[in-house]
C-alpha positions, 0 to 999 in steps of 0.5 A, a space after each residue: 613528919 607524918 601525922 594521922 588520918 583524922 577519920 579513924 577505923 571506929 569512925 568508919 565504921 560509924 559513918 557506913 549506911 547499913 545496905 542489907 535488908 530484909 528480903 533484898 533482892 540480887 542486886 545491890 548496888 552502893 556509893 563510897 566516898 573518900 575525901 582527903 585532905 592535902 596532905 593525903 590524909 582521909 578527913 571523910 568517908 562515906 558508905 551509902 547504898 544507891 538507890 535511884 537507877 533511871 530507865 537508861 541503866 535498865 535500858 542498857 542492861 537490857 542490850 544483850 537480853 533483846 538482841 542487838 549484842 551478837 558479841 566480840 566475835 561476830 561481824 554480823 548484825 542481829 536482826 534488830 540491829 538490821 531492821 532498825 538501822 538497815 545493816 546487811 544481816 550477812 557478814 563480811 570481811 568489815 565489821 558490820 556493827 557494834 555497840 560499845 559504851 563508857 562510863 564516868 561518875 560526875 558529882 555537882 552542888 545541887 540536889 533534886 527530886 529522884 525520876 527514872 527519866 531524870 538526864 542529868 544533875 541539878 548542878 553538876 561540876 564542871 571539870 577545870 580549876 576555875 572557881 567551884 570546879 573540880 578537875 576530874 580524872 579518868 574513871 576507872 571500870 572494873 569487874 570482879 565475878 558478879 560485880 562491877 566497879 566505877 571509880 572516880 576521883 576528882 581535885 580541888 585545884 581552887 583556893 576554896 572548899 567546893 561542897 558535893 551533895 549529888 553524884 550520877 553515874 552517867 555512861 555514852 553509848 557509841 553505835 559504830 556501823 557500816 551500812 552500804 556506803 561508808 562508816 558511820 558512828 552515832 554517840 548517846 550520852 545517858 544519866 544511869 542513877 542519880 543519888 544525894 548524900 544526906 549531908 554535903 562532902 567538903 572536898 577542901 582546897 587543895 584536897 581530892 576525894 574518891 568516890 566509887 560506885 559499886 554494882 553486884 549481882 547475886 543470887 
């Protein structure tokens, strides 16, 4: 027998941050939140814009602006990418370099002061079915004209609510090059935002919750 979700239109509507303001700049970016119950039925929702981008987001943003991105069908390192990891400039049949990164979005228990030099969560989840865990899946990336999409979704796989006050989107960074002697490839891991809900989401046993991160450039 199918019963009705316990969070309502109405109810919604209530719980969603409003994130236009006066003179806001083209970007604006927000965090949705989706708790289910295990029936699948939704018992939370939250809607907030994110605030806290650390110097890593702007760092990666910056990669096609300062040149070290030469683009799907190039083999040639930019000058920068030359200079810095000593790659000839001239291309050949291999691919002589190219940067590529991931995304995924992990939520933790703890909450701390926002710095844009911040590397991590305070307490962050760890993924499994042990006690306080969660299992995470895959984080999905995808666009839309001038917006970006990172959705996430975790289970409760314990026998007890595990409770979620802060969520990072956190990316790695894989420089795959060939420098004169063989393939080598270096990988970075990187915090991109850091932000905490003004009360903590309940994610029950048995339960799931989605939570997405969306990026949108205007103007």
């Amino acid at each position: 027998m199918l019963t009705p979700d316990l969070v309502n239109e109405e109810d919604i509507d209530k719980l969603i941050i409003p994130d236009d303001l006066p003179d806001e700049p083209a970007f604006k970016a927000y965090i949705e939140a989706k708790v289910y119950d295990k029936e699948g039925h939704i018992i939370d929702y939250r809607r907030q814009p994110m605030r806290s981008l650390t110097q890593y987001f702007l760092a990666l943003m910056s990669i096609p602006l300062i040149g070290t991105y030469s683009g799907g069908s190039s083999n040639s390192p930019t000058g920068l990418l030359a200079n810095v990891l000593g790659l000839s400039a001239v291309s050949n049949t291999a691919w002589s370099a190219d940067i590529v990164w991931t995304w995924s979005i992990q939520v933790g228990s703890g909450t701390q002061a926002f710095s844009p030099t911040l590397t991590g969560l305070a307490a962050p989840i760890l993924n499994g079915s042990q006690a306080g865990q969660l299992v995470y899946s895959t984080t999905a990336v995808s666009n839309t004209g001038s917006s970006v999409f990172v959705l996430g979704a975790v289970s409760n796989n314990t026998s007890s609510a595990i409770s979620v006050t802060e969520i990072g989107l956190t990316c790695t960074v894989y420089i795959q090059y060939w420098p004169s002697s063989g393939y080598t490839t270096s990988s970075y891991n990187f915090l991109l935002s850091y932000d905490t809900f003004s009360t903590a989401i309940s994610i029950p046993a048995s339960g799931m919750a989605t939570f997405q991160i969306v990026i949108s450039f205007t103007g």
